[in-house]
SELUMPA-306615 format. One line per field, with one value per residue (C-alpha): z, x, y; residue in three letters; residue number from 1. Coordinates in steps of 0.02 Angstrom, whole numbers. Layout:
BEGIN
c3	c(Z; ...)
c1	c(X; ...)
c2	c(Y; ...)
res	c(ALA; ...)
n	c(NUM; ...)
% end
This chain:
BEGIN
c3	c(64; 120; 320; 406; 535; 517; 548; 410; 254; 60; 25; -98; -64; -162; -87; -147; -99; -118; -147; -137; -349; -303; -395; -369; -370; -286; -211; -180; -33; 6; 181; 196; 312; 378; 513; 605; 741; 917; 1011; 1135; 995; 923; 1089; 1108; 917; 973; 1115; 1010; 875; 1030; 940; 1044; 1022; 922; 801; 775; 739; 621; 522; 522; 495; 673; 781; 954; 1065; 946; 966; 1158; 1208; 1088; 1187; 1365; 1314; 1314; 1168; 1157; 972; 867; 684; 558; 448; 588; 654; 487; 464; 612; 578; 410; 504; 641; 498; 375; 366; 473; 393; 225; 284; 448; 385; 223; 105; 92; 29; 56; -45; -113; -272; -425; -396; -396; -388; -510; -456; -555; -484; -644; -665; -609; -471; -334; -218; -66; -123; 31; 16; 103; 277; 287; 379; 310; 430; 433; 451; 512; 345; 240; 199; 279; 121; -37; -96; -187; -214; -16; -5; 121; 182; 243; 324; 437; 464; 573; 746; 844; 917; 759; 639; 460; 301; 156; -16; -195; -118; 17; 184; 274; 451; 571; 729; 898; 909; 1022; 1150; 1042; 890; 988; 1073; 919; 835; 980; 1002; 802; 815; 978; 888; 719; 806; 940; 768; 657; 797; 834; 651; 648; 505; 434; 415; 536; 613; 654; 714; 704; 706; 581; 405; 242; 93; -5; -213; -164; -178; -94; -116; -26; 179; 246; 431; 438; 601; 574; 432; 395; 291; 240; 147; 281; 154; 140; 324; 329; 493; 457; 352; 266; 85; -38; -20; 138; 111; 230; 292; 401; 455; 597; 529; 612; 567; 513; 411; 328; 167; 147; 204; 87; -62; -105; 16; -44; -214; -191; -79; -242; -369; -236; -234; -69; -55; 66; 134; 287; 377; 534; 557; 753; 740; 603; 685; 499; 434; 247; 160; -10; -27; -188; -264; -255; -391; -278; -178; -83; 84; 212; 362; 541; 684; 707; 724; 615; 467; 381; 310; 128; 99; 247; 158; 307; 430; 517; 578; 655; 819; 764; 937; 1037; 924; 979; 1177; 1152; 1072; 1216; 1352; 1277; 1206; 1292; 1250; 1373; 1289; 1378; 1515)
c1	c(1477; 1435; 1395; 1445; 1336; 1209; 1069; 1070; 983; 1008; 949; 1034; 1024; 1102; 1167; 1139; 1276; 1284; 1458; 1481; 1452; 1270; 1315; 1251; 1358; 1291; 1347; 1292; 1291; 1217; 1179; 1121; 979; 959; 857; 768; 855; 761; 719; 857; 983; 897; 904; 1089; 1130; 1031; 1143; 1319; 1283; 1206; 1047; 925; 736; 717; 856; 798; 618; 705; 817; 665; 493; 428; 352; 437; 303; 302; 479; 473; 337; 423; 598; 512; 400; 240; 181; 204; 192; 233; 191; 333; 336; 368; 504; 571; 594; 684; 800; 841; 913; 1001; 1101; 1136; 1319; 1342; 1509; 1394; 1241; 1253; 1305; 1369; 1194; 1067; 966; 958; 831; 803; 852; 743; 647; 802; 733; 818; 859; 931; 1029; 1030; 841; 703; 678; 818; 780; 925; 904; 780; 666; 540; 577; 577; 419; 263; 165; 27; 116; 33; -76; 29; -162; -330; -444; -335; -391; -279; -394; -361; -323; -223; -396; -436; -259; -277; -458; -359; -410; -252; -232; -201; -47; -49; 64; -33; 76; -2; -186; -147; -153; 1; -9; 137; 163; 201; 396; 509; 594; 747; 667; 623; 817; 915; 799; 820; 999; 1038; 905; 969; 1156; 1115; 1022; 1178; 1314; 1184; 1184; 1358; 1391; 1246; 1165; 1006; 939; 812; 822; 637; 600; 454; 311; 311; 218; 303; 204; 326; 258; 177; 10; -137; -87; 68; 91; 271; 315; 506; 586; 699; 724; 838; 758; 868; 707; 621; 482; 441; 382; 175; 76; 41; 182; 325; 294; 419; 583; 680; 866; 893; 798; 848; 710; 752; 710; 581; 510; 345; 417; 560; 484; 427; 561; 690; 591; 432; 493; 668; 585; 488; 624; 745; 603; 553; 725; 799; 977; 1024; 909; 1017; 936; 986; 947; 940; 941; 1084; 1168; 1211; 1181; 1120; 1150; 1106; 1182; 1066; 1152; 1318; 1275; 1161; 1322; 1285; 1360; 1339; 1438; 1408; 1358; 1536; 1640; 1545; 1458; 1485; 1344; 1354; 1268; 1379; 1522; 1548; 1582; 1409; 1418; 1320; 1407; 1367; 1456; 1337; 1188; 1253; 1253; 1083; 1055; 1152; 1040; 864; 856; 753; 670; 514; 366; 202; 119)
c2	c(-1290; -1486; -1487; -1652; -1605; -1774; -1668; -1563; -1636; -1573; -1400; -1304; -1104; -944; -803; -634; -502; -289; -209; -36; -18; -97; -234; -415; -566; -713; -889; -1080; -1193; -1332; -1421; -1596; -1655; -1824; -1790; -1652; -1527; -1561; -1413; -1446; -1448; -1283; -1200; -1264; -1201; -1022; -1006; -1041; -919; -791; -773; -677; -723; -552; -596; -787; -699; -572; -714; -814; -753; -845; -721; -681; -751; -926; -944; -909; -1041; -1174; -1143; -1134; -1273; -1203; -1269; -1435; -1480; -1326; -1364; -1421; -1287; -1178; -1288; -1304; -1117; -1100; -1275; -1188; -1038; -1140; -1282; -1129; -1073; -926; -871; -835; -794; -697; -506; -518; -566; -431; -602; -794; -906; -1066; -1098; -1120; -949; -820; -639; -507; -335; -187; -48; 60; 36; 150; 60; 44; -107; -182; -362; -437; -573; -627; -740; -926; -944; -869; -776; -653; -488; -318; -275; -147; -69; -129; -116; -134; 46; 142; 314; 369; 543; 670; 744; 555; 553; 707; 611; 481; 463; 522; 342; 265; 307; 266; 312; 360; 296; 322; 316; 173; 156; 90; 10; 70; -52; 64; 67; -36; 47; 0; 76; 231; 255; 237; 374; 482; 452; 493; 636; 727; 704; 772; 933; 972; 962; 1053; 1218; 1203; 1263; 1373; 1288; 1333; 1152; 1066; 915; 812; 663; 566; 569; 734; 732; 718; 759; 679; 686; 880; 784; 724; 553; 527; 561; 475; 481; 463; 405; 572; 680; 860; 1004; 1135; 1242; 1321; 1374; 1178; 1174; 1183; 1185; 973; 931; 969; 990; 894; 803; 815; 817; 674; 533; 397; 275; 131; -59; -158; -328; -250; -124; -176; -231; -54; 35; -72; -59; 43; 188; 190; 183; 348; 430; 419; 463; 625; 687; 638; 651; 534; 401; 286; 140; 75; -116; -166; -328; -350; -228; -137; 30; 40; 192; 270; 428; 470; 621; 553; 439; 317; 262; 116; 80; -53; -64; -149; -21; 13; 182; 322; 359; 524; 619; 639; 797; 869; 806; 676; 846; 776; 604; 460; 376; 192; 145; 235; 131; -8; 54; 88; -72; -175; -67; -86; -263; -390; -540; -511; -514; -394; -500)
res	c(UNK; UNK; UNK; UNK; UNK; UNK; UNK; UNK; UNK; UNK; UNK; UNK; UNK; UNK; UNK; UNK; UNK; UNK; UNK; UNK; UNK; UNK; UNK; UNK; UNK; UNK; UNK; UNK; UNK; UNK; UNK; UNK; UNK; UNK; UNK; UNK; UNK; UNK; UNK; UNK; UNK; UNK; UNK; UNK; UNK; UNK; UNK; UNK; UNK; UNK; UNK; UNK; UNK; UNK; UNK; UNK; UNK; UNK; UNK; UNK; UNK; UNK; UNK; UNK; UNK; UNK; UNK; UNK; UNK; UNK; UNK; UNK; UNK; UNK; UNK; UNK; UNK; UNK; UNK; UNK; UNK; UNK; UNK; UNK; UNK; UNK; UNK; UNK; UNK; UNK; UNK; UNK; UNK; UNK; UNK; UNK; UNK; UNK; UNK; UNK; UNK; UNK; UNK; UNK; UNK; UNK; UNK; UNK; UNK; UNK; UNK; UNK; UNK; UNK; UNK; UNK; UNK; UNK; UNK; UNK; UNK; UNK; UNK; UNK; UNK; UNK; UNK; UNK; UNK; UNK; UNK; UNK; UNK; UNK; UNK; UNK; UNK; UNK; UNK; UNK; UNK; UNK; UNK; UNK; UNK; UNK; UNK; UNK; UNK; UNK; UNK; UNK; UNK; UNK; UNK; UNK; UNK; UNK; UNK; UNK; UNK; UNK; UNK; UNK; UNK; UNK; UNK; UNK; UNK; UNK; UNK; UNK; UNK; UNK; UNK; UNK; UNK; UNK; UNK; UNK; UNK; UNK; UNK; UNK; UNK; UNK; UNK; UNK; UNK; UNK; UNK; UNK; UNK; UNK; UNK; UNK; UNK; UNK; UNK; UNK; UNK; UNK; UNK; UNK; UNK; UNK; UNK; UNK; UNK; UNK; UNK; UNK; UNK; UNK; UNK; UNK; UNK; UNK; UNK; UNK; UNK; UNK; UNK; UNK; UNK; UNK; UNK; UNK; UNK; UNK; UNK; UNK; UNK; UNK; UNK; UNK; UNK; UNK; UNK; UNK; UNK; UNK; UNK; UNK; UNK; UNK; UNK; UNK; UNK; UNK; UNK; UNK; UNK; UNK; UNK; UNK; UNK; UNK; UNK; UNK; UNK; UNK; UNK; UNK; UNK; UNK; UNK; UNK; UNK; UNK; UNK; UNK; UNK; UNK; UNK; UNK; UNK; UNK; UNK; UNK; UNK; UNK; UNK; UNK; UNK; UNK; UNK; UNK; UNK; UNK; UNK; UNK; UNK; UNK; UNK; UNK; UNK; UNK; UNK; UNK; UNK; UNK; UNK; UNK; UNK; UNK; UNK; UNK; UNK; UNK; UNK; UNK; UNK; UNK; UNK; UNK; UNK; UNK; UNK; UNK; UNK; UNK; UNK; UNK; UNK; UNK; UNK; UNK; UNK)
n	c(1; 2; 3; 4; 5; 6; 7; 8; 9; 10; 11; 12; 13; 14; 15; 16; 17; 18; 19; 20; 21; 22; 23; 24; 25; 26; 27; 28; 29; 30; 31; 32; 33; 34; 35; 36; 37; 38; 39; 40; 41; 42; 43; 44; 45; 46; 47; 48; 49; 50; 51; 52; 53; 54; 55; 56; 57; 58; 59; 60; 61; 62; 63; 64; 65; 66; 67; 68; 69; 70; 71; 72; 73; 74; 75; 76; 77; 78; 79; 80; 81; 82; 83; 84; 85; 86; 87; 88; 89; 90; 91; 92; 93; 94; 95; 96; 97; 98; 99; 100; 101; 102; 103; 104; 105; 106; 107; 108; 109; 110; 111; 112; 113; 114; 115; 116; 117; 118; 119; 120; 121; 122; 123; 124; 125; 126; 127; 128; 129; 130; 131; 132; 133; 134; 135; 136; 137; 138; 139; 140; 141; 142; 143; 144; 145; 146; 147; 148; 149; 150; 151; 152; 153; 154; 155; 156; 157; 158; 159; 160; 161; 162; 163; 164; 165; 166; 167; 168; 169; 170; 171; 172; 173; 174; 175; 176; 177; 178; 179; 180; 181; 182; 183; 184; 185; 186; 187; 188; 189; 190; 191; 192; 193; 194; 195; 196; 197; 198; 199; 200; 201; 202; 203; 204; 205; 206; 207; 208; 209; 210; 211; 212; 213; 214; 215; 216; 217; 218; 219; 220; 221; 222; 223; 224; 225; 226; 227; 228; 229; 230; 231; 232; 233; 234; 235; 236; 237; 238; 239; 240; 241; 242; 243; 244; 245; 246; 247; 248; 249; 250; 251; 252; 253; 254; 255; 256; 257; 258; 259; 260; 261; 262; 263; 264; 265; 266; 267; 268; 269; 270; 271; 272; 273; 274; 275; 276; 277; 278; 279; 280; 281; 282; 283; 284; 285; 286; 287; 288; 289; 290; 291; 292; 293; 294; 295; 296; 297; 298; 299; 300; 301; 302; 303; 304; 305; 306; 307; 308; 309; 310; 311; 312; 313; 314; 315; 316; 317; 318; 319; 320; 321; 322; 323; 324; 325; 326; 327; 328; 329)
% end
């Protein structure tokens, strides 16, 4: 698509999209740039499309507190490759790229993902702004073990995957209600038909691969074999794990996790995007089923057969009541 907005100047981007079959088609636009947005016409474009400061950060890579002194005009002259990250969210077309791609990217480096391979991957690159993200592991080790995981001062939490050591960020208050909300939900349905399955939420132990290598802490996860439940952690596959998105984690969550959910034998592994507003779902042993569907309605648990289900309505309650833009004093 050509803009006739004179701001814009040529880029040429393709569009990656999911369907249900997790199969990948993909689209081209292109925008034209004669000149650069000011930060008047950014903050004007922000306002139109009802971008908060957390979603701008999200679509773009700039970090919360950049993108609040640049707009309150604190800093006086941000640096152009962070004002060209967010310019390239601002001029890109909204009816392609706001919802429907799992992926946007330049062209001339298009990634490649397989559904039917070993490794199952929703199609997410990397933002448009490179920043220095929390570390995904402090040393680069990969021989860390479960003894050095229960080591962990209680202050500090940590996933341990294939010998590394995974930072986790403290969780929003949004992260933490929509967790709560699914958690307290699943656990009232799960009694009311006297099942035998538990329902956790984080932070619990999940010694996913049964070895001293591997330590996940799901946001919230059923287990229907009670013998699975140790003192520390539960040992194996859960049944169902849902984790809540967050700019820190995403990458992880998307991709490696997913990875090792479906190699561990999860059944059903949902994510719930706050800032997108989408929940992602692979329901595994239903032939890795892919679904993606705004925070709208319900979603049906698979391995309930869709008799348990998520109240997408009341995420987006929560959603409406926790979101802020103020950053800690």
């Amino acid at each position: 698509m050509i803009s006739d907005n004179p701001v814009l100047q040529s880029q040429v981007y393709i569009i990656f999209y999911l369907d249900r079959a997790c199969t990948q088609t993909w689209g081209i636009f292109t925008e034209r740039r004669d000149r650069h947005m000011t930060i008047e016409e950014m903050k004007r474009v922000k306002d139109q499309r009802g971008y908060s400061i957390a979603m701008l950060a999200s679509y773009s890579g700039v970090p919360q507190g950049t993108l609040t002194k640049i707009f309150n005009g604190s800093t006086q002259n941000p640096r152009p490759s962070t004002l060209a990250a967010i310019e390239r969210v601002l001029t890109a077309d909204e009816s392609i790229a706001k919802g429907k791609s799992a992926v946007y990217q330049e062209q001339g480096s298009p990634e490649v993902y397989s559904c039917n391979a070993e490794q199952f991957k929703l199609c997410e690159s990397g933002a448009a702004y490179s920043v220095k993200e929390v570390p995904y592991y402090e040393d680069g080790k990969d021989n860390h073990t479960i003894e050095e995981y229960f080591a962990l001062p209680d202050e500090v939490r940590k996933e341990l995957i294939d010998g590394r050591f995974y930072d986790m960020e403290p969780p929003t208050f949004v992260h933490q209600g929509i967790a709560g909300e699914i958690h307290a939900s699943l656990l009232m349905q799960i009694r009311a038909r006297k099942g035998s399955c538990r329902v956790f939420i984080s932070p619990i132990g999940v010694q996913l691969d049964c070895d001293n290598r591997t330590v996940v802490e799901p946001d919230v996860i059923i287990v229907c074999k009670r013998d699975k439940i140790l003192k520390r952690v539960y040992y194996g596959a859960p049944d169902f794990v849902l984790e809540v998105l967050s700019p820190s984690t995403k990458k992880k969550d998307m991709s490696l996790k997913l990875q090792k959910y479906v190699t561990a034998g999860v059944r059903e592994y949902v994510m719930i995007d706050p800032i997108r507003r989408v929940l992602i779902a692979y329901q595994i042993e239903n032939d890795m089923n892919y679904i993606m569907q705004p925070l709208e309605g319900s979603y049906g648990l698979a391995i309930y057969n869709g008799e348990i289900t998520i109240d997408l309505d009341s995420l987006n309650e929560v959603i409406d009541e926790l979101e802020t833009d103020q950053e800690e004093p």
